[in-house]
Residue frames as a rotation matrix with the C-alpha (Angstrom) as fourth column:
UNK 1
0.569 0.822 0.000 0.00
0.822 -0.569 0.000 0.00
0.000 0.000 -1.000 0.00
UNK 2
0.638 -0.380 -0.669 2.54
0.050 -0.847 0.529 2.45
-0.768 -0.371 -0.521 1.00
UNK 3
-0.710 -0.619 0.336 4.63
0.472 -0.065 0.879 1.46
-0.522 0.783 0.338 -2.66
UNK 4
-0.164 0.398 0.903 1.56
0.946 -0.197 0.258 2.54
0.280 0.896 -0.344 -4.52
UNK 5
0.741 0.658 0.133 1.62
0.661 -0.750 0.021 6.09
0.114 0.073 -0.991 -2.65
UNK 6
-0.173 -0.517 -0.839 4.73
-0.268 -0.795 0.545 7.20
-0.948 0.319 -0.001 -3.22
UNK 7
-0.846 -0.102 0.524 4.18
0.507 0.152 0.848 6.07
-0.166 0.983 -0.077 -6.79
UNK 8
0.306 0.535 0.788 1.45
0.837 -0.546 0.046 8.38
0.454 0.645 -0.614 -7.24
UNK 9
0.695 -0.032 -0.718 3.54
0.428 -0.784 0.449 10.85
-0.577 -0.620 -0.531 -5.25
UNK 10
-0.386 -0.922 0.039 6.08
0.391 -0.125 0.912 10.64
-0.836 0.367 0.408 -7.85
UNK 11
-0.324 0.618 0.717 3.60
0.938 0.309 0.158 10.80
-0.124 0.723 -0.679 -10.32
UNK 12
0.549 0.151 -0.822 2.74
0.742 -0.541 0.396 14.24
-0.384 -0.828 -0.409 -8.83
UNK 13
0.071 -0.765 -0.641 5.72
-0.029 -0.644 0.765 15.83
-0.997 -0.036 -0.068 -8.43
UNK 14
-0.505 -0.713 0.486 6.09
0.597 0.119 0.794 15.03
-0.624 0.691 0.366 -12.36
UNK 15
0.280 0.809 0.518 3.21
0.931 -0.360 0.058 16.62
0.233 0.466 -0.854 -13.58
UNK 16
0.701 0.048 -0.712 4.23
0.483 -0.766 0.424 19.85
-0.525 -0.641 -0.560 -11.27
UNK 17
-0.111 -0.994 -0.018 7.74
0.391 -0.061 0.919 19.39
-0.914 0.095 0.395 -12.60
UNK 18
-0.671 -0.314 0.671 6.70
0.601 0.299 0.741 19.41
-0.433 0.901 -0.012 -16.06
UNK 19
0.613 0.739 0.281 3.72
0.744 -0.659 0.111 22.04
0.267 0.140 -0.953 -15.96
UNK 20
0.679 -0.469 -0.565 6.65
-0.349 -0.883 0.314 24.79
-0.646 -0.016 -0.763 -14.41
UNK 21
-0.625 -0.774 0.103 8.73
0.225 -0.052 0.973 24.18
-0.748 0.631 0.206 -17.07
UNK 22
-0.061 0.638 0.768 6.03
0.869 -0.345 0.356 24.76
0.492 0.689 -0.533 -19.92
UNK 23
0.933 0.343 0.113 5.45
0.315 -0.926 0.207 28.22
0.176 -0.157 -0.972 -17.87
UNK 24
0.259 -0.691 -0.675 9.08
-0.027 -0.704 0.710 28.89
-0.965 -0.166 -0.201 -17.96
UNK 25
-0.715 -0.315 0.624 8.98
0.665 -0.033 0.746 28.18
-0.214 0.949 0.233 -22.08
UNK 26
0.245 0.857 0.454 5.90
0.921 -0.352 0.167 30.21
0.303 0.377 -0.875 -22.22
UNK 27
0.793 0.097 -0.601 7.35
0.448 -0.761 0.469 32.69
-0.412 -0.642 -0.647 -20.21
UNK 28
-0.625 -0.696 -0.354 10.70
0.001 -0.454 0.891 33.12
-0.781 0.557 0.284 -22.78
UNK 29
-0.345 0.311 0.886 8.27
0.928 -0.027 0.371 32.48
0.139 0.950 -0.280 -25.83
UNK 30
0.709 0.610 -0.353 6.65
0.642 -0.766 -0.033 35.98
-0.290 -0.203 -0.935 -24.28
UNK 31
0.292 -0.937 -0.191 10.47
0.373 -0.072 0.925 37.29
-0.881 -0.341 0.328 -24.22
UNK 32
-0.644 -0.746 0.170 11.42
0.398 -0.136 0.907 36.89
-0.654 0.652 0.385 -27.18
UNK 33
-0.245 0.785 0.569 8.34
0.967 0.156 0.201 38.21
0.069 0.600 -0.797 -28.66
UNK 34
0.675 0.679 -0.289 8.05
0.737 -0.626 0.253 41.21
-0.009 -0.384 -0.923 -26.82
UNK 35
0.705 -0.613 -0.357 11.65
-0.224 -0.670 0.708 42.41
-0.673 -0.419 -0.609 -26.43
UNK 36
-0.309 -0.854 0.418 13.95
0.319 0.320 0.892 40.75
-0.896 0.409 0.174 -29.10
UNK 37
-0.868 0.105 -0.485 11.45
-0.494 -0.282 0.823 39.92
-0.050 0.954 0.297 -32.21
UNK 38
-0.008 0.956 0.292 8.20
-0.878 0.133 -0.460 39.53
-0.478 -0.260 0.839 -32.61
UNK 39
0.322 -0.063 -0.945 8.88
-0.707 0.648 -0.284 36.65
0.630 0.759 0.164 -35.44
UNK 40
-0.706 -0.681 0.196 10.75
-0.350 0.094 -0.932 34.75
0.616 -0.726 -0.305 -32.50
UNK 41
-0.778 0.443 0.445 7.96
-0.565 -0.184 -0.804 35.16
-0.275 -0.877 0.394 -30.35
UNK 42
-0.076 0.989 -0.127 5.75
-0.977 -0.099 -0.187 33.41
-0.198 0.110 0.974 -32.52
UNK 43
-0.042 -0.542 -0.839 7.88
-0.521 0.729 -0.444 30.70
0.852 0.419 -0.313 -33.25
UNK 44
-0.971 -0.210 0.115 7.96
-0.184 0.350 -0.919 29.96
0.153 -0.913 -0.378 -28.93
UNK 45
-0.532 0.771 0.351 4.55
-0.677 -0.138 -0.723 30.33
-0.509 -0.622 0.596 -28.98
UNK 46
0.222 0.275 -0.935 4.43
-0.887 0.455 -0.077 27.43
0.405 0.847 0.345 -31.56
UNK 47
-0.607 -0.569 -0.555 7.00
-0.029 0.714 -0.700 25.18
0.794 -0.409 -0.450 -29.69
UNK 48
-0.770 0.142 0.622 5.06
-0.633 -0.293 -0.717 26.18
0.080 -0.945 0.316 -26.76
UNK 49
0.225 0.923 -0.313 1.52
-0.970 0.181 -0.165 24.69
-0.095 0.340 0.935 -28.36
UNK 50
0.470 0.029 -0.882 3.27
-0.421 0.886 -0.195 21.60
0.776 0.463 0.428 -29.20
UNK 51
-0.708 -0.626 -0.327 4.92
-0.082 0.533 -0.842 20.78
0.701 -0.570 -0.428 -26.18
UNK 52
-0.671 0.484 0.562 1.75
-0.576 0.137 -0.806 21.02
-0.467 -0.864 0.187 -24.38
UNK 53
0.161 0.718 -0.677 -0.01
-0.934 0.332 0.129 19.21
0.318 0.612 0.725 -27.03
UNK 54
-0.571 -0.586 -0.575 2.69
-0.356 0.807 -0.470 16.35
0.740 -0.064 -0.670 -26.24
UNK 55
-0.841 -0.451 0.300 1.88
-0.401 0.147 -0.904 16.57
0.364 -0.880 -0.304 -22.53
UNK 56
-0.176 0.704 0.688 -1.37
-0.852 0.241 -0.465 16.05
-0.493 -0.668 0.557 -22.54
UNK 57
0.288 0.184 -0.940 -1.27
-0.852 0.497 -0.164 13.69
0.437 0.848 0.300 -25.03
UNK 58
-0.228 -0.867 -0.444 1.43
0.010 0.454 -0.891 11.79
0.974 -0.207 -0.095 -23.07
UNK 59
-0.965 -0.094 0.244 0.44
-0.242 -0.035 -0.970 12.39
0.100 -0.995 0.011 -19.68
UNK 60
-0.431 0.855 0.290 -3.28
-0.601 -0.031 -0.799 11.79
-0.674 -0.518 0.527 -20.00
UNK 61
0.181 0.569 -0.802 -4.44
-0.977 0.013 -0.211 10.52
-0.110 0.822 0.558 -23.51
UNK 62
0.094 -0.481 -0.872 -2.03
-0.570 0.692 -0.444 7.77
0.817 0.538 -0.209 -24.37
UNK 63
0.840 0.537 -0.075 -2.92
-0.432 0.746 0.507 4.43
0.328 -0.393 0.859 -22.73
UNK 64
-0.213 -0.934 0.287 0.08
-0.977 0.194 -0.094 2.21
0.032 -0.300 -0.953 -21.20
């Protein structure tokens, strides 16, 4: 009992782990959009779209 709750504690912590990273790419895709080049910026906000597309894909969609 106590193996299957740290295994959804780990579970957890990845999801946390992996949602503040997407808000620190979203947060340069703003960056470079706002202050460098706007062309830039739209590119991050592309990469951005697809890396959460992955995640939910991966983290919720896709069966094991």
């Amino acid at each position: 009992m106590q193996h299957k709750a740290v295994r959804i504690g780990l579970k957890i912590l990845g999801h946390v782990i992996v949602i503040a990273l997407l808000y620190l790419v979203f947060s340069f895709s703003l960056f470079l959009g706002l202050q460098v080049r706007p062309l830039y910026g739209n590119i991050g906000l592309l990469i951005t779209a697809l890396l959460v597309a992955a995640y939910v894909y991966f983290g919720f969609i896709r069966k094991r």
